[in-house]
Biopython code that builds the backbone (N, CA, C, O; Angstrom):
import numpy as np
from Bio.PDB.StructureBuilder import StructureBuilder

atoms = [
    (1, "UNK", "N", (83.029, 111.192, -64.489)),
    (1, "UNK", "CA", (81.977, 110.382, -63.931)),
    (1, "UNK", "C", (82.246, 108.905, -64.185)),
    (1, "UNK", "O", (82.116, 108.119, -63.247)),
    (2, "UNK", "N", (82.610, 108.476, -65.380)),
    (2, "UNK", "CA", (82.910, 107.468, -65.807)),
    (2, "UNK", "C", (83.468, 106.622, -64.923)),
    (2, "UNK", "O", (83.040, 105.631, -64.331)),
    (3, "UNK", "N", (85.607, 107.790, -64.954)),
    (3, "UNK", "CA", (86.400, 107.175, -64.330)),
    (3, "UNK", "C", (85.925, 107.023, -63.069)),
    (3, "UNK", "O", (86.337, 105.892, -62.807)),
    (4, "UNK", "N", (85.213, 107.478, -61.909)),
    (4, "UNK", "CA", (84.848, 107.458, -60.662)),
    (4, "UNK", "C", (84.253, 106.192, -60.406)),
    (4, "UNK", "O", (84.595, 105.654, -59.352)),
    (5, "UNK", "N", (83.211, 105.426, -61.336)),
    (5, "UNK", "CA", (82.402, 104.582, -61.476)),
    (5, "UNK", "C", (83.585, 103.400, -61.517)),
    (5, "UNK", "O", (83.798, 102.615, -60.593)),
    (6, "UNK", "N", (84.189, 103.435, -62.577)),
    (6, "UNK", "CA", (85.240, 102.377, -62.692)),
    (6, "UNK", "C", (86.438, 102.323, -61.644)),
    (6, "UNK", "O", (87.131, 101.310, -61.542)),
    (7, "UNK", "N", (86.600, 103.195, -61.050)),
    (7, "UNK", "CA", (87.313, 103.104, -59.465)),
    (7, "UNK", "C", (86.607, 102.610, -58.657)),
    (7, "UNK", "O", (87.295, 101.939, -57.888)),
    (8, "UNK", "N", (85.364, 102.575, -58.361)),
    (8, "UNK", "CA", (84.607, 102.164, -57.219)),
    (8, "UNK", "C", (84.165, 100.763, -57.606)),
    (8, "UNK", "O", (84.118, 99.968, -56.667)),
    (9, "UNK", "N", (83.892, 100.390, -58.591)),
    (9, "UNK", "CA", (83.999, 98.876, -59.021)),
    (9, "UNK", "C", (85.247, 97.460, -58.969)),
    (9, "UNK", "O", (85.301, 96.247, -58.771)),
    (10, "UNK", "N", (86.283, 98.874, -59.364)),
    (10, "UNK", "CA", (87.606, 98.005, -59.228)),
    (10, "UNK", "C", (87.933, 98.137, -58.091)),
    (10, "UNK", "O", (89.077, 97.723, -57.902)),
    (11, "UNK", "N", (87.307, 98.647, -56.965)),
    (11, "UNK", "CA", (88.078, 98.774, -55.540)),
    (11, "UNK", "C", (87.390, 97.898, -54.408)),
    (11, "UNK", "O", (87.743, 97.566, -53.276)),
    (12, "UNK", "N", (85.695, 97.543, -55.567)),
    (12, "UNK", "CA", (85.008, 96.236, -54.744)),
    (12, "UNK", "C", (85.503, 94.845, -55.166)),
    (12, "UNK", "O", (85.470, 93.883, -54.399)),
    (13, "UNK", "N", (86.061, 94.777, -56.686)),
    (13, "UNK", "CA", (86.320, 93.855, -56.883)),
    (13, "UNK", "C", (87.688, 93.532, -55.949)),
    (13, "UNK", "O", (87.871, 92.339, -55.704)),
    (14, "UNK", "N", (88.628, 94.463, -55.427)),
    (14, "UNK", "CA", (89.792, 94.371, -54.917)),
    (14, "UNK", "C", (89.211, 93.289, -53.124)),
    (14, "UNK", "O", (89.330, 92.197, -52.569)),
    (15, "UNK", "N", (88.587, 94.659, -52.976)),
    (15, "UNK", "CA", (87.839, 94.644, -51.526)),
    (15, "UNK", "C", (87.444, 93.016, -51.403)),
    (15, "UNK", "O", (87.930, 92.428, -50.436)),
    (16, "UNK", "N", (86.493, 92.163, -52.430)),
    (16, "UNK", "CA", (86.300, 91.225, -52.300)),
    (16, "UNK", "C", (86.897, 90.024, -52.691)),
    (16, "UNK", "O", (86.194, 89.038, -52.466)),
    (17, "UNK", "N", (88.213, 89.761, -53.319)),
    (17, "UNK", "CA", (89.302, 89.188, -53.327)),
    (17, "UNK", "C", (89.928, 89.309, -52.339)),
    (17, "UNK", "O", (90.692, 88.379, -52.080)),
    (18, "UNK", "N", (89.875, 90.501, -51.368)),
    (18, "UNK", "CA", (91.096, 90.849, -50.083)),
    (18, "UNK", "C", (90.028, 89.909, -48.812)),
    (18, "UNK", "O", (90.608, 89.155, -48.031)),
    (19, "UNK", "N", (88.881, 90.026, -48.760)),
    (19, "UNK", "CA", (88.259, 89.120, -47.927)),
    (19, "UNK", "C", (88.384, 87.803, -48.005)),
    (19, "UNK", "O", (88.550, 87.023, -47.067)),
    (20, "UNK", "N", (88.269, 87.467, -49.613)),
    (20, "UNK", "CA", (88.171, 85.736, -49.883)),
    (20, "UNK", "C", (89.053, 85.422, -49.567)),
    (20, "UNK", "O", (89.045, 84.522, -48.726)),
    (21, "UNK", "N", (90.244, 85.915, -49.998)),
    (21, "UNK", "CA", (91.663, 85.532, -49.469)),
    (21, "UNK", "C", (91.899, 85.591, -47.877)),
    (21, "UNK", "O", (92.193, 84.546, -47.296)),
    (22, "UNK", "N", (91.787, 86.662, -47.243)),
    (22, "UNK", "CA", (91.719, 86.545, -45.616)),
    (22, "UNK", "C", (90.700, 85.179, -44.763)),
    (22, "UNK", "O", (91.114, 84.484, -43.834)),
    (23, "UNK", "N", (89.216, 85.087, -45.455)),
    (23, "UNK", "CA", (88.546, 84.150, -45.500)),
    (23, "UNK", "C", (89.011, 82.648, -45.532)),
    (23, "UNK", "O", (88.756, 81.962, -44.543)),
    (24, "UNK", "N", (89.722, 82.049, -46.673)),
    (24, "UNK", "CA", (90.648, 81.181, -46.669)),
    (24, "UNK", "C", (91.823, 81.202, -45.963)),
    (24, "UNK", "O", (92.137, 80.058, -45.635)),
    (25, "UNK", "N", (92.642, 82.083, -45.575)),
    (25, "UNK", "CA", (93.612, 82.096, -44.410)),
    (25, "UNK", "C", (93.054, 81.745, -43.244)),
    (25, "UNK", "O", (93.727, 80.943, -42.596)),
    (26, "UNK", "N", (91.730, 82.191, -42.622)),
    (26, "UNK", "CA", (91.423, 82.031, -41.709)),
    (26, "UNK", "C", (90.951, 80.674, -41.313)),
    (26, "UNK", "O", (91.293, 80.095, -40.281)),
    (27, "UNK", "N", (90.102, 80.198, -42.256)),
    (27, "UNK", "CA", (90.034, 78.585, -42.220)),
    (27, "UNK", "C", (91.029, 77.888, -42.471)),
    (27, "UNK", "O", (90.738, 76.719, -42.218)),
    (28, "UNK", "N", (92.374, 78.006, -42.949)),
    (28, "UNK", "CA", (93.325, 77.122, -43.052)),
    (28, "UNK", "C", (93.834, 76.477, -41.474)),
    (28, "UNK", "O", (93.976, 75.353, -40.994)),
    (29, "UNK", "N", (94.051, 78.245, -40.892)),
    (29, "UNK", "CA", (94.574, 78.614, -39.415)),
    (29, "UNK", "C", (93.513, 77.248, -38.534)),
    (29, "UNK", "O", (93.836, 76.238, -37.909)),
    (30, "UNK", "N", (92.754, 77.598, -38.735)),
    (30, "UNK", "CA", (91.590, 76.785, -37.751)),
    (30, "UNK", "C", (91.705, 75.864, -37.782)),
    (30, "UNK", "O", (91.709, 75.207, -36.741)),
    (31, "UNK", "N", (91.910, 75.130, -39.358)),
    (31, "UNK", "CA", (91.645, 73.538, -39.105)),
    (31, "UNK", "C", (93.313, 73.178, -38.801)),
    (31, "UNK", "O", (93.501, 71.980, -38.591)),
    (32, "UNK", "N", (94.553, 74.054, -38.748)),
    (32, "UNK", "CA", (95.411, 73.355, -38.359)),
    (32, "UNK", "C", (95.094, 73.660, -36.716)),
    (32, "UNK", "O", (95.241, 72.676, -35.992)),
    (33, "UNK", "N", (94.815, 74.495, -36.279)),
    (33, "UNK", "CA", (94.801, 74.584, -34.616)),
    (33, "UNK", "C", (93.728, 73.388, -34.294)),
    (33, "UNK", "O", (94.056, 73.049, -33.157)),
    (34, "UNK", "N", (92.810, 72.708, -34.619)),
    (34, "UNK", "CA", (92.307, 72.124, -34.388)),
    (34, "UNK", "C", (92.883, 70.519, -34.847)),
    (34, "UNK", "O", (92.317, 69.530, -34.381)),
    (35, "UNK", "N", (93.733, 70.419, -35.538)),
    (35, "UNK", "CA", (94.519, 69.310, -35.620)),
    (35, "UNK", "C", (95.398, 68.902, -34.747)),
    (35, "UNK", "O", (96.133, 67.940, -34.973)),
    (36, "UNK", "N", (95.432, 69.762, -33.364)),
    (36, "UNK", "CA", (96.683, 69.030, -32.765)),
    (36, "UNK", "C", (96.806, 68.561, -32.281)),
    (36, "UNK", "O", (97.949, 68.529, -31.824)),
    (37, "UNK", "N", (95.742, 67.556, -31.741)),
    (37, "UNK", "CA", (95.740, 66.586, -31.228)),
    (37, "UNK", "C", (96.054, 65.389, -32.436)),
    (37, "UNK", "O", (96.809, 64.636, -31.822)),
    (38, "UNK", "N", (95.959, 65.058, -33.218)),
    (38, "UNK", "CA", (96.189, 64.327, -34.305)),
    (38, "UNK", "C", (97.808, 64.560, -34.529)),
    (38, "UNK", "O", (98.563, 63.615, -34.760)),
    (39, "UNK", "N", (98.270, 65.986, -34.431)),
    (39, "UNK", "CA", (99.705, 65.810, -34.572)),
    (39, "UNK", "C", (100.295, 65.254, -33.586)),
    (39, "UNK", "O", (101.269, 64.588, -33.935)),
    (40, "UNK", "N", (100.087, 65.268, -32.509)),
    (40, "UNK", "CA", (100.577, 65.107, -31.651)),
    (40, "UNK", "C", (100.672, 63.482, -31.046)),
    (40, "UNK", "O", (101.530, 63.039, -30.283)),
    (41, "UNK", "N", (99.473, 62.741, -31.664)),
    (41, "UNK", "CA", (99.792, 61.822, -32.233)),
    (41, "UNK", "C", (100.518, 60.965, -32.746)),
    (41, "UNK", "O", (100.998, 59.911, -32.330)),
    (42, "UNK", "N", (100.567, 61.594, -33.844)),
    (42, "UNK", "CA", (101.286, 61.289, -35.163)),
    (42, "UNK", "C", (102.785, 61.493, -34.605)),
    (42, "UNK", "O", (103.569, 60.864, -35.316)),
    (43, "UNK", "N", (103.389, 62.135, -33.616)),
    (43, "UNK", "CA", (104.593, 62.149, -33.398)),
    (43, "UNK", "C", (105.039, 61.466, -32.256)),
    (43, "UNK", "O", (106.221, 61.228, -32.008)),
    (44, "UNK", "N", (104.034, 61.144, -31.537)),
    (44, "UNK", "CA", (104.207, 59.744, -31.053)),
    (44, "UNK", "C", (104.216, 58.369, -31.550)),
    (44, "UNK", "O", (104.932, 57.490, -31.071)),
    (45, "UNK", "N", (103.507, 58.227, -32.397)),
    (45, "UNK", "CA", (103.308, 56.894, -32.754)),
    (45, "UNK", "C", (105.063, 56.816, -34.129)),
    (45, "UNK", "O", (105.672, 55.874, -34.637)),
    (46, "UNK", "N", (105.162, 57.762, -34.173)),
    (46, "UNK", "CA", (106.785, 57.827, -35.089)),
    (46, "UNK", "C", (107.810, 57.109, -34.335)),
    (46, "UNK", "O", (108.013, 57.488, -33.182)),
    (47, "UNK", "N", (108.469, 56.161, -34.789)),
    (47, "UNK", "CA", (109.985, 55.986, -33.808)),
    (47, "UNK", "C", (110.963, 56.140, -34.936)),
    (47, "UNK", "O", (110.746, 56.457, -36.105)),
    (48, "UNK", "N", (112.126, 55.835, -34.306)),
    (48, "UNK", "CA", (113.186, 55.766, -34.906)),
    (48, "UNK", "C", (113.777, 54.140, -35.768)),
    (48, "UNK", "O", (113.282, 53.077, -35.393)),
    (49, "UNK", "N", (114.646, 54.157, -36.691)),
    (49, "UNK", "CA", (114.927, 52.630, -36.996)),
    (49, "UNK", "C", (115.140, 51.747, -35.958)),
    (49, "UNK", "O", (114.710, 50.597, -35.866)),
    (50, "UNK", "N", (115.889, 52.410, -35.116)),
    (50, "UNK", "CA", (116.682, 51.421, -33.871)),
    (50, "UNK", "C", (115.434, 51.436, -32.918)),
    (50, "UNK", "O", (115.726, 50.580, -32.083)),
    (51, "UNK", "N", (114.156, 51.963, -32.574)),
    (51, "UNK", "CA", (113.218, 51.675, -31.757)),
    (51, "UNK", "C", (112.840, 50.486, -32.603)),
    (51, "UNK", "O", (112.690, 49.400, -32.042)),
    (52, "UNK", "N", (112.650, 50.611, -34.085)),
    (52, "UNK", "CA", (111.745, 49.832, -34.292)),
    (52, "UNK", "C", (112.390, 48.261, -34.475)),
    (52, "UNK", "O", (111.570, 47.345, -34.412)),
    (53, "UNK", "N", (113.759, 47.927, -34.690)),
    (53, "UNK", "CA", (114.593, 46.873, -35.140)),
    (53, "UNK", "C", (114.297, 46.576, -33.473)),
    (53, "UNK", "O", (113.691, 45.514, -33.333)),
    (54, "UNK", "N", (114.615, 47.339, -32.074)),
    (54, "UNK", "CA", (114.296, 46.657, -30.775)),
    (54, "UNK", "C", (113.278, 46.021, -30.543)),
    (54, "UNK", "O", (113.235, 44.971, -29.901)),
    (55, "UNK", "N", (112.220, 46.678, -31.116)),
    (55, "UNK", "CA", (110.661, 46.730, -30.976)),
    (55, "UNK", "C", (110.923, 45.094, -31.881)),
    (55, "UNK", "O", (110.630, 44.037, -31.322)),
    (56, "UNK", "N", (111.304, 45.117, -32.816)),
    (56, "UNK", "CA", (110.947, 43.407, -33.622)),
    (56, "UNK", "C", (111.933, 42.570, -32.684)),
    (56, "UNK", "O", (111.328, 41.740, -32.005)),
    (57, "UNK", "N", (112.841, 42.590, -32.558)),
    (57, "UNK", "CA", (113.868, 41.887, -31.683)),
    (57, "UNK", "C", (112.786, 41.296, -30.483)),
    (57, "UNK", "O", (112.215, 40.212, -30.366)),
    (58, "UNK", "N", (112.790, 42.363, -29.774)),
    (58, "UNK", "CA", (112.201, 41.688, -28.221)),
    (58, "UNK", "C", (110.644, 40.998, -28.796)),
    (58, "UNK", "O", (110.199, 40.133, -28.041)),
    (59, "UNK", "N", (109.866, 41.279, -29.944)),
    (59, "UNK", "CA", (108.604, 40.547, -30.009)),
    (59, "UNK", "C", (108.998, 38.974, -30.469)),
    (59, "UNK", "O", (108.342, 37.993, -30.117)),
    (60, "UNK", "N", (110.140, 38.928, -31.286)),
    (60, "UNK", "CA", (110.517, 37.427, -31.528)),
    (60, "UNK", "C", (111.597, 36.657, -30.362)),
    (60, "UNK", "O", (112.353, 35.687, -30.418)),
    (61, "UNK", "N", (111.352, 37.306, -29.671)),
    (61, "UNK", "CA", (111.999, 36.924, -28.015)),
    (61, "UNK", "C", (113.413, 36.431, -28.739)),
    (61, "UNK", "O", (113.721, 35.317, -29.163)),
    (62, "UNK", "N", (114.242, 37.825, -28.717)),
    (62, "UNK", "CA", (115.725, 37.292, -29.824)),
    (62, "UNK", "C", (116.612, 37.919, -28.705)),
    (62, "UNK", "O", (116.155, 38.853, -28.045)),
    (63, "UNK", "N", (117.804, 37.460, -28.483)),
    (63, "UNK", "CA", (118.731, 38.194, -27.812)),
    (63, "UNK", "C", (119.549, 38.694, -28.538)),
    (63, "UNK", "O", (119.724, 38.025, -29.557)),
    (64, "UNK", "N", (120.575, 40.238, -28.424)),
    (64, "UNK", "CA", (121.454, 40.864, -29.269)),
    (64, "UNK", "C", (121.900, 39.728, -29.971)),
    (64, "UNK", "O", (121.572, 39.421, -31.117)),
    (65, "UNK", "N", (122.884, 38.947, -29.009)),
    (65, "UNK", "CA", (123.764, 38.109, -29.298)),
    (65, "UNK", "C", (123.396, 37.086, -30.289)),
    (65, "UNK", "O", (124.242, 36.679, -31.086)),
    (66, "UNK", "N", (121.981, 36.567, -30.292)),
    (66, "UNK", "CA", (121.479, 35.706, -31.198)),
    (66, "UNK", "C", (121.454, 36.401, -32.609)),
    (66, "UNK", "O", (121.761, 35.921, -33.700)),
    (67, "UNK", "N", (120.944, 37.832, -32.251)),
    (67, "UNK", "CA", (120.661, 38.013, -33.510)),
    (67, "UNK", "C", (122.089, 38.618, -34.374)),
    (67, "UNK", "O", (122.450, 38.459, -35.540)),
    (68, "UNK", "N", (122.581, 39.234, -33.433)),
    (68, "UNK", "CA", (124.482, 39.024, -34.229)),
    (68, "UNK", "C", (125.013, 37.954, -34.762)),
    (68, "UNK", "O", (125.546, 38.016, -35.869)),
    (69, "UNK", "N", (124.941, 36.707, -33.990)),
    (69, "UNK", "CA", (125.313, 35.725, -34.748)),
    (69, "UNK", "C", (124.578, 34.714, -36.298)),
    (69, "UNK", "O", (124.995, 34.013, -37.220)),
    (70, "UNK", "N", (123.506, 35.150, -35.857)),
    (70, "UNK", "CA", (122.490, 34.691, -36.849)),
    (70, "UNK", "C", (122.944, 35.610, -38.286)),
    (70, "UNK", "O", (122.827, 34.997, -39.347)),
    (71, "UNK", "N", (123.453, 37.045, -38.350)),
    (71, "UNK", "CA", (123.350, 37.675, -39.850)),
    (71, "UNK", "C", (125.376, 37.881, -39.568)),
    (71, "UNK", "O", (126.214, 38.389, -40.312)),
    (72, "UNK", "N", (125.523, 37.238, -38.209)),
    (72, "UNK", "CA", (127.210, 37.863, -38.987)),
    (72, "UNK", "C", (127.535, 38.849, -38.626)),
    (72, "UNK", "O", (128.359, 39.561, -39.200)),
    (73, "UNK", "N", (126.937, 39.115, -37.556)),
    (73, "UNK", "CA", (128.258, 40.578, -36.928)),
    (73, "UNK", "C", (128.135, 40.458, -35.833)),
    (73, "UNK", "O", (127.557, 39.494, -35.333)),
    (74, "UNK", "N", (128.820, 41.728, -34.960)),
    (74, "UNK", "CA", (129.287, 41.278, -33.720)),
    (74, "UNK", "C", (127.605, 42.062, -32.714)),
    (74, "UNK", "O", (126.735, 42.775, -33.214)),
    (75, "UNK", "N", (127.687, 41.602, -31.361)),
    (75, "UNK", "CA", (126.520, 41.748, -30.668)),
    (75, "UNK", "C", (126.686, 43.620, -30.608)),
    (75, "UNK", "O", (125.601, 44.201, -30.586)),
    (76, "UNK", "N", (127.952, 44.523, -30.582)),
    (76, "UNK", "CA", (128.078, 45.276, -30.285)),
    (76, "UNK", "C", (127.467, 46.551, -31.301)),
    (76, "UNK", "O", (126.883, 47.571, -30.938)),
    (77, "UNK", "N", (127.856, 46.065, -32.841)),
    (77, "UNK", "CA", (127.059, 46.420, -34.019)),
    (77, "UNK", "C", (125.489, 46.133, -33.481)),
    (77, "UNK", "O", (125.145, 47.103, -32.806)),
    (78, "UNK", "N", (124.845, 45.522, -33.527)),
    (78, "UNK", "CA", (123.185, 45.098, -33.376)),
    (78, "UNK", "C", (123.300, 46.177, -32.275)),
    (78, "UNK", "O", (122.517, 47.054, -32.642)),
    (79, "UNK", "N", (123.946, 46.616, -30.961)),
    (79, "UNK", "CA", (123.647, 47.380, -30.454)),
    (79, "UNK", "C", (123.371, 48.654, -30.676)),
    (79, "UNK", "O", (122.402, 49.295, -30.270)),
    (80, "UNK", "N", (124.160, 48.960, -31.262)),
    (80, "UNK", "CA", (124.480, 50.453, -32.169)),
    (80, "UNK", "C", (123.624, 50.609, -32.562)),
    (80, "UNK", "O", (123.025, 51.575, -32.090)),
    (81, "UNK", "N", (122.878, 49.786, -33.741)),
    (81, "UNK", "CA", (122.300, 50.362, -34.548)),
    (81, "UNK", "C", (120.738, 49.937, -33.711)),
    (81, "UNK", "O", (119.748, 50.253, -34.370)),
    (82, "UNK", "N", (120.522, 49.430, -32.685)),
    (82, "UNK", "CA", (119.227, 49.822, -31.411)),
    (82, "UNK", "C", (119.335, 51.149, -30.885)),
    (82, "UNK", "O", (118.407, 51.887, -30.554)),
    (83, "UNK", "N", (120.541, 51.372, -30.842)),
    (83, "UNK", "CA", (120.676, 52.659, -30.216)),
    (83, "UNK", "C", (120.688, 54.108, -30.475)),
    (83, "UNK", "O", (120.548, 55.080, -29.732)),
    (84, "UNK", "N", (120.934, 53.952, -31.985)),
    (84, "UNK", "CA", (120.676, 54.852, -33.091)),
    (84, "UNK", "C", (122.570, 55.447, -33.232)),
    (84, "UNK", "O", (122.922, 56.421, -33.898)),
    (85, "UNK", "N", (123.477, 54.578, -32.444)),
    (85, "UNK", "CA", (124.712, 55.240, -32.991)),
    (85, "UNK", "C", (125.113, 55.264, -33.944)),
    (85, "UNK", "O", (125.680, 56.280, -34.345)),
    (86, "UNK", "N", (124.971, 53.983, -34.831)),
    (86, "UNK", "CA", (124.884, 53.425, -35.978)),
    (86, "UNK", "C", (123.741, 52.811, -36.838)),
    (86, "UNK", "O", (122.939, 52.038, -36.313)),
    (87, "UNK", "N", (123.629, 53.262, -38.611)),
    (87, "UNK", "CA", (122.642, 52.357, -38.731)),
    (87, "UNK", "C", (123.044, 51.363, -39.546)),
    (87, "UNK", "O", (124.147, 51.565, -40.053)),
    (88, "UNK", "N", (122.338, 50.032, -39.932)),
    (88, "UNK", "CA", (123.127, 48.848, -40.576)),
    (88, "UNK", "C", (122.803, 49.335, -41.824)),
    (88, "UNK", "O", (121.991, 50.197, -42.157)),
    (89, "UNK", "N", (123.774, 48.460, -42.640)),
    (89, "UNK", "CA", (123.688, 48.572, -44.238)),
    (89, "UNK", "C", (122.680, 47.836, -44.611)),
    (89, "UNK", "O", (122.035, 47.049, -43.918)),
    (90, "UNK", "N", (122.494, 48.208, -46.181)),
    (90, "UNK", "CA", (120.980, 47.498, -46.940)),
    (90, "UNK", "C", (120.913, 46.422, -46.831)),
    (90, "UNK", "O", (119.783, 46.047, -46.518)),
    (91, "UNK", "N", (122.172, 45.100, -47.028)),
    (91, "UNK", "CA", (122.380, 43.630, -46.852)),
    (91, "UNK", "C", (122.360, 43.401, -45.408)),
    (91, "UNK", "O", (122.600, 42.205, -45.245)),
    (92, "UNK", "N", (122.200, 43.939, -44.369)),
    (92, "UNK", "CA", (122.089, 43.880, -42.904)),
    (92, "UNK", "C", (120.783, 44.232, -42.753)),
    (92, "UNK", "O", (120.286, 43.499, -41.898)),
    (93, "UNK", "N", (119.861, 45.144, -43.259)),
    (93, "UNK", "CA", (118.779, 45.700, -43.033)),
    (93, "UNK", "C", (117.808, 44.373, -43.288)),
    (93, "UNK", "O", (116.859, 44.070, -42.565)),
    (94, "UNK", "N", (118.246, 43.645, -44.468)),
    (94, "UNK", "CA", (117.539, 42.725, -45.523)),
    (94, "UNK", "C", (117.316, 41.432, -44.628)),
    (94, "UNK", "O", (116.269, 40.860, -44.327)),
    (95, "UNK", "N", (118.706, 41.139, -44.280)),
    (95, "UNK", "CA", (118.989, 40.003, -42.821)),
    (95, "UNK", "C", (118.420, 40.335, -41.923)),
    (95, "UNK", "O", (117.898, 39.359, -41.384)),
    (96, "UNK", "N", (118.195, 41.339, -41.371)),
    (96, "UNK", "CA", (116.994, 41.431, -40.242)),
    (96, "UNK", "C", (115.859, 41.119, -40.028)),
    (96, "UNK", "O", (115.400, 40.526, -39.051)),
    (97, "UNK", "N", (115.024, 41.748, -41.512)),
    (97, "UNK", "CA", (113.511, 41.841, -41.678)),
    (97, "UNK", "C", (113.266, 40.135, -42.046)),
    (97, "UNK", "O", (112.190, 39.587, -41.808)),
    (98, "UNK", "N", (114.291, 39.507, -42.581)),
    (98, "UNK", "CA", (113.999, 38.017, -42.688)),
    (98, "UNK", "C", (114.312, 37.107, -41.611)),
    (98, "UNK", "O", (113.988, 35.924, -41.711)),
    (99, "UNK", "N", (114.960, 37.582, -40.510)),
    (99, "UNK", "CA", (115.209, 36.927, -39.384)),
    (99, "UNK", "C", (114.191, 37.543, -38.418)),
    (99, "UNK", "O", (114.185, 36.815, -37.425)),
    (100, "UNK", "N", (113.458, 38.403, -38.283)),
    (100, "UNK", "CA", (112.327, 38.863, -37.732)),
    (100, "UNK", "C", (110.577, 38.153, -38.430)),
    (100, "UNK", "O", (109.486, 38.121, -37.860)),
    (101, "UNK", "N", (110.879, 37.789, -39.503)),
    (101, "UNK", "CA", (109.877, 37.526, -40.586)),
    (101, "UNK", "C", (109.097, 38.579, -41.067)),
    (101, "UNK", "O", (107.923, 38.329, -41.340)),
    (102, "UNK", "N", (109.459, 39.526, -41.196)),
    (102, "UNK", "CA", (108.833, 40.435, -42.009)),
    (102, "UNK", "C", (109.296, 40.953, -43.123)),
    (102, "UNK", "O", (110.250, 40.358, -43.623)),
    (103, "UNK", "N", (108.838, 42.034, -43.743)),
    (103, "UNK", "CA", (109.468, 42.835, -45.342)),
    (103, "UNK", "C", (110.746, 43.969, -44.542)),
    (103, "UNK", "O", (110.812, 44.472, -43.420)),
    (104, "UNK", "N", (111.781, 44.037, -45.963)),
    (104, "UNK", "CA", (112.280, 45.204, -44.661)),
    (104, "UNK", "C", (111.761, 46.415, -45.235)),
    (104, "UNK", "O", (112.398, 47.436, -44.977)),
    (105, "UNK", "N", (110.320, 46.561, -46.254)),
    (105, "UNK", "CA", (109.706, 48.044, -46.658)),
    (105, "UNK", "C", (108.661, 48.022, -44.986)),
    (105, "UNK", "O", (108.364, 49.010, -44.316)),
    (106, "UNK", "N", (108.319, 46.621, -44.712)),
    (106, "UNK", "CA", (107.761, 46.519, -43.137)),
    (106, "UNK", "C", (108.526, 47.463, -41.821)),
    (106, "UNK", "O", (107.924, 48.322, -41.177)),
    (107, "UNK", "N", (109.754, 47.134, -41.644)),
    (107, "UNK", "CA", (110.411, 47.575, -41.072)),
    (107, "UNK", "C", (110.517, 49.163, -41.288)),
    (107, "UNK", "O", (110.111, 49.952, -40.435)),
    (108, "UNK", "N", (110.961, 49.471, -42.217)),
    (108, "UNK", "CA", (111.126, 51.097, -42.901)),
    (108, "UNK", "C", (109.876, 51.799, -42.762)),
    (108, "UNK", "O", (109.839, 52.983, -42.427)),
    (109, "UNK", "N", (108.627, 50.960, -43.063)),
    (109, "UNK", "CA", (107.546, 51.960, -43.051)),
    (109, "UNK", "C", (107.114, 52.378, -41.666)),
    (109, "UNK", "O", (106.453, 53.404, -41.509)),
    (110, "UNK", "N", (107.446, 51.662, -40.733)),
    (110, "UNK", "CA", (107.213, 52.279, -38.965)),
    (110, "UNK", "C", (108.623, 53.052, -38.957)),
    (110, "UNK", "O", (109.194, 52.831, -37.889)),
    (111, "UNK", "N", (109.313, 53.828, -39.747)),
    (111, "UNK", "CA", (109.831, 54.984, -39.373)),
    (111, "UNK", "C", (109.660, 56.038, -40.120)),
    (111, "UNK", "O", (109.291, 55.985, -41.294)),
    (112, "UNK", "N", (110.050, 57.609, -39.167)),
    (112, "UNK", "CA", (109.866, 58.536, -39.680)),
    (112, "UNK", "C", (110.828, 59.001, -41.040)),
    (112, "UNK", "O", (110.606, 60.065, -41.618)),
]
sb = StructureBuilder()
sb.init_structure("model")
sb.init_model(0)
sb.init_chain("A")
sb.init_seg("    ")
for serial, (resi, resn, name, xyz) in enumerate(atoms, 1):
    if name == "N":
        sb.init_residue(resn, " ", resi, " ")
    sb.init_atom(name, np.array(xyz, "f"), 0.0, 1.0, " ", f" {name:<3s}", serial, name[0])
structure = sb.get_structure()
């Protein structure tokens, strides 16, 4: 009698851990399906380094060529690394964000 009692207790306590847990799965599910518009978002508004080094370039009305000659390399490098073939080094990165006037953690933080 005992043991019967203590099976049927331990099989509600099971029973109601197996809900809470399904319970919380189920609201996790929801609020990500209901996030996707926010992701979707969020993965737009992401660019790449070379969107964003173009993106500062053309707002300080700079041409490749200016801005190659201004840090010291050739117009074809500045291209590259717009284009994402290449990306510049840390002392090139540094020359940018100060020839743009900004930080280059400015620059870095508009990418993914």
């Amino acid at each position: 009698m005992k043991v019967t009692v203590l099976m049927i207790v331990i099989g509600i306590i099971f029973l109601c851990a197996f809900a809470g847990l399904f319970i919380l799965v189920v609201c996790a599910l929801l609020r990500y399906i209901r996030s996707k518009e926010v992701r979707q978002e969020k993965t737009a508004v992401q660019k790449s380094l070379g969107e964003t080094l173009k993106a500062h370039r053309a707002k300080c009305k700079m041409t490749q060529e200016f801005v190659a000659e201004s840090i010291g390399v050739s117009r074809q490098a500045v291209s590259k690394w717009e284009n994402g073939t290449s990306d510049s080094s840390t002392s090139n990165l540094f020359a940018l964000a100060k020839l743009y006037g900004v930080s280059a953690e400015e620059l870095l933080k508009e990418v993914e």
